[in-house]
N, C-alpha and C positions, 0 to 999 in steps of 0.2 A: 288574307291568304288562307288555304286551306291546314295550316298547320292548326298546335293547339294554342294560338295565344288570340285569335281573332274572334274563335267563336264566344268566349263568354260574356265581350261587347256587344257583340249582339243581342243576345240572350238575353242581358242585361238592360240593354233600350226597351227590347220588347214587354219585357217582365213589370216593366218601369211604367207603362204606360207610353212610351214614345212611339207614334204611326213611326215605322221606316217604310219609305215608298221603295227601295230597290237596294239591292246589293251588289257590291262593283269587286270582281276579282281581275288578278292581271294573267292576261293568257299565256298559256304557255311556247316558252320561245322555243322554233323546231329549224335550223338551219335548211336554208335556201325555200323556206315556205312565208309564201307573201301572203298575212295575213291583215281582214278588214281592221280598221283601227277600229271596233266597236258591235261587238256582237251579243244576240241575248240569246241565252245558253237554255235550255230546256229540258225538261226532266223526261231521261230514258225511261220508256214503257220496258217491267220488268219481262224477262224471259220467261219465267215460270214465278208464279206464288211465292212469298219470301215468307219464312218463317219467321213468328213475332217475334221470337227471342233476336234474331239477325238483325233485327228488321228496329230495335232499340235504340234509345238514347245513347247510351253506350258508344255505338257504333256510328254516330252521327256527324260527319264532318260538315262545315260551313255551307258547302254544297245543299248536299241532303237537309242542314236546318231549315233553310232560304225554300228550299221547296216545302216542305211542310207546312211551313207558316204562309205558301204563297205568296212568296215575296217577289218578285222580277230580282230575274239574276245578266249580270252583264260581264262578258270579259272585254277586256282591254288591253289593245297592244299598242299604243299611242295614246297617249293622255293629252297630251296638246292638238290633235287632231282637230277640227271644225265638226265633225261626224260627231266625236268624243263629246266634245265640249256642249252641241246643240242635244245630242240625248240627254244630257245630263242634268241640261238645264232646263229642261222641260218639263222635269219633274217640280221646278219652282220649290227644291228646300231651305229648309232655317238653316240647318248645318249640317254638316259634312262632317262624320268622324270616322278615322283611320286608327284600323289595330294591324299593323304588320303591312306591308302593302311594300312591295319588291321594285316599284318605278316611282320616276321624282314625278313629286303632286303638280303639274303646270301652272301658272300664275294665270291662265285663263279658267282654271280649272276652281283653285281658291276664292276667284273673285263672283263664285257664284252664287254661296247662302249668305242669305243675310243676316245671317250673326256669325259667319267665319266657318274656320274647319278647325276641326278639333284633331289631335294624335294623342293617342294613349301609348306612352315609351316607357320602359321597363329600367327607370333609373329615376334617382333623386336629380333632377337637372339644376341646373349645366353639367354636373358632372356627367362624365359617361355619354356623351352624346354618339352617335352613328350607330351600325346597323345590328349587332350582337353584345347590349353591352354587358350583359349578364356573364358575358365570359369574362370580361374584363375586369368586372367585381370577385369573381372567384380567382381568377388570375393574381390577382393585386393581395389576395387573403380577406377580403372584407367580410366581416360580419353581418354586414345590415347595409342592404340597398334598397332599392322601393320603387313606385311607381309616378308616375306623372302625366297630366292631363294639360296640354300645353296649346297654344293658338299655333297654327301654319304659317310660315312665311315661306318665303323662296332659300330661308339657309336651313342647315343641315339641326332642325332640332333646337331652333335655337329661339322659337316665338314664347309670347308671356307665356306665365301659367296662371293655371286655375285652379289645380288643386293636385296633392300631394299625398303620400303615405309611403311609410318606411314597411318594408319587408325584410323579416329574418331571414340569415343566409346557416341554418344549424347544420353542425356536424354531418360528414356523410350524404348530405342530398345531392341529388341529381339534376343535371339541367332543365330536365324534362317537368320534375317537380317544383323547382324553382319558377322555372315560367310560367306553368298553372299557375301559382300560387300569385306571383306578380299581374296574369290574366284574369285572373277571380277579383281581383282589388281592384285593378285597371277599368273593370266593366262596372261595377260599382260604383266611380270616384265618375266614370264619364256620363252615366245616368242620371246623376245628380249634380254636374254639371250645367248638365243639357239642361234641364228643368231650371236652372239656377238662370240660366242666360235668357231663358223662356220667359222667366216672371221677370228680370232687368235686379235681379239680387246676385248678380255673379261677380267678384272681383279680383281683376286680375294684373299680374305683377310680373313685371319686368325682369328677364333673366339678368343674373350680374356674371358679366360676363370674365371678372377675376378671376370666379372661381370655377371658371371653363377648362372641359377638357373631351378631345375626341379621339373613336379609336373605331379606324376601318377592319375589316375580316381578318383573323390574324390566319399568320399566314403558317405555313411548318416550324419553324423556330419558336414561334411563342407557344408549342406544344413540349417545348425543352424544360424541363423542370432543374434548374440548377439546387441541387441539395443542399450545398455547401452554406448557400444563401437565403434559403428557406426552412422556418421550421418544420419540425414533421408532423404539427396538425394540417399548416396550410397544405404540404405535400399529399396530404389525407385527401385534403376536401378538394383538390382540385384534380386530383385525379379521379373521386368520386364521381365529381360534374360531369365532367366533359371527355372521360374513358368510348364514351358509349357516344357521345355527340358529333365528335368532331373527326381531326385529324389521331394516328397513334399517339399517344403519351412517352414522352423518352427520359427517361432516369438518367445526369448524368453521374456516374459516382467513382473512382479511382481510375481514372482515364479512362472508363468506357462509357458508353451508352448504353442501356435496360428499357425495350421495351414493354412497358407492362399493359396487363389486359385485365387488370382486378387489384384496389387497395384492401389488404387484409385490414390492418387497424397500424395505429400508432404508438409508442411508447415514450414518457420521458425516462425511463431508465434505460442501462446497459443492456441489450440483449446478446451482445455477440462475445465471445472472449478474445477472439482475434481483433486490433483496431487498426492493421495496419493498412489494409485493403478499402478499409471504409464501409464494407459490406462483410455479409458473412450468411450463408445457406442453410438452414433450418428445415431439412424434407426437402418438400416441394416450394416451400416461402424463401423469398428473399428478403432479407432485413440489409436497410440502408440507412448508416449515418447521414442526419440530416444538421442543419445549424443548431441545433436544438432537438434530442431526441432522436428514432428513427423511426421509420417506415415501413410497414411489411409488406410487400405484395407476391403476388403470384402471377406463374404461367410468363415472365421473361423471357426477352430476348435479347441477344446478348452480339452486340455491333460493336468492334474494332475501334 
């Protein structure tokens, strides 16, 4: 997809030595517009001169890579299509890898390279399977989640794997940084994969599926940060993450709810001298009793 966690796969194939013959993005859904199951996208002739600085890596989405490198780009709104299926396969690849990809992969679709398809997922699997699990890790408090290089089947996340790496979740980071940092490793782990299944040195290992666990989009409520039950580091970190990603963040603290727009920091000592309220105002900060500690943020809003 065009976000940031597909391109460093990319990047990463290429960098590697692996030919990629084409890039396959999923097109975008526009109500009541009947679109081809399978179309290849082409690069806009600029309006005017772009300036090199604009014109940078920097500023480079999956798009814009796939052109540079001349790669054939393809969107798709049908992945089980006959259209789909017989473009794709024409290219006659070893494998197919997916970083982010917004439509279920078809089992006509899997059964085309001949060494399988690869998914790079931004969790230690089995745990954390489905489609954002990095929130789920900062949700939960987790220190340390990782990445995984895993075979496709028709379930959700749930083929062998191939290969593995734990990523730090420190203090204060962001969602945004978090998923680079799990796309930088992900791209990496799947380049040396490829190569690995290339020379017949790959070996791969069956999920156990005990220590499974899945978690679809959450939804407004898993945005609710109960205090009472959370320390006020985790309260820290996961309003750091996901302040700016997602849905609003809601504090709930002495029968209200505190919408917050920024974690100032944390404390294990006392900061308020009132404790009846749970909270207590400092300027413009709001400090919150949490299970442990409290929380300071700023710029609330204050629901009934």
């Amino acid at each position: 997809m065009q976000g940031n966690f597909s391109l460093p796969s990319l990047r990463a194939l290429l960098d590697s030595g692996i030919e990629v013959c084409a890039v396959v993005l999923p097109a975008s859904r526009r109500p009541g517009l009947d679109r081809p199951a399978i179309t290849r996208r082409e690069q806009p002739r600029p309006a005017r001169p772009v300036l090199p600085v604009l014109n940078s890596s920097l500023h480079t989405n999956l798009a814009q890579f796939a052109w540079e490198r001349q790669l054939p780009l393809w969107e798709v709104s049908r992945m089980s299509d006959p259209k789909t299926v017989s473009a794709l396969a024409a290219y006659q690849p070893d494998v197919i890898c997916v970083a982010c990809f917004s439509q279920r992969i078809a089992r006509s679709i899997l059964d085309i390279p001949r060494f399988g398809c690869l998914n790079v997922h931004p969790s230690l699997l089995p745990a954390h399977r489905g489609p954002v699990p990095l929130f789920w890790a900062v949700r939960q408090g987790l220190k340390q989640t990782g990445v995984t290089i895993h075979f496709m089947d028709e379930g959700m996340d749930s083929g062998d794997i191939l290969a593995q790496a734990v990523v730090e979740i420190p203090d204060g980071i962001s969602y945004t940084q978090l998923e680079l940092q799990c796309a930088i490793r992900g791209g990496e782990l799947l380049a040396k994969a490829v190569w690995e299944l290339y020379e017949g040195r790959a070996a791969r290992v069956a999920q156990d599926e005990t220590g499974s666990s899945y978690q679809s989009f959450p939804r407004d409520e898993d945005y609710i940060v109960p205090v009472a039950e959370w320390s006020a580091s985790h309260v820290y970190n996961f309003i750091c993450a996901v302040v700016d990603w997602g849905g609003p963040v809601r504090l709930h603290a002495g029968g209200e709810y505190f919408v917050v727009h920024k974690a100032i920091s944390y404390s294990l000592e006392n900061v308020c001298d009132s404790w009846g309220a749970g909270y207590c105002w400092r300027g413009e900060e709001l400090w919150i009793r949490c299970k442990s500690g409290w929380i300071g943020v700023i710029s609330p809003t204050i629901f009934q």
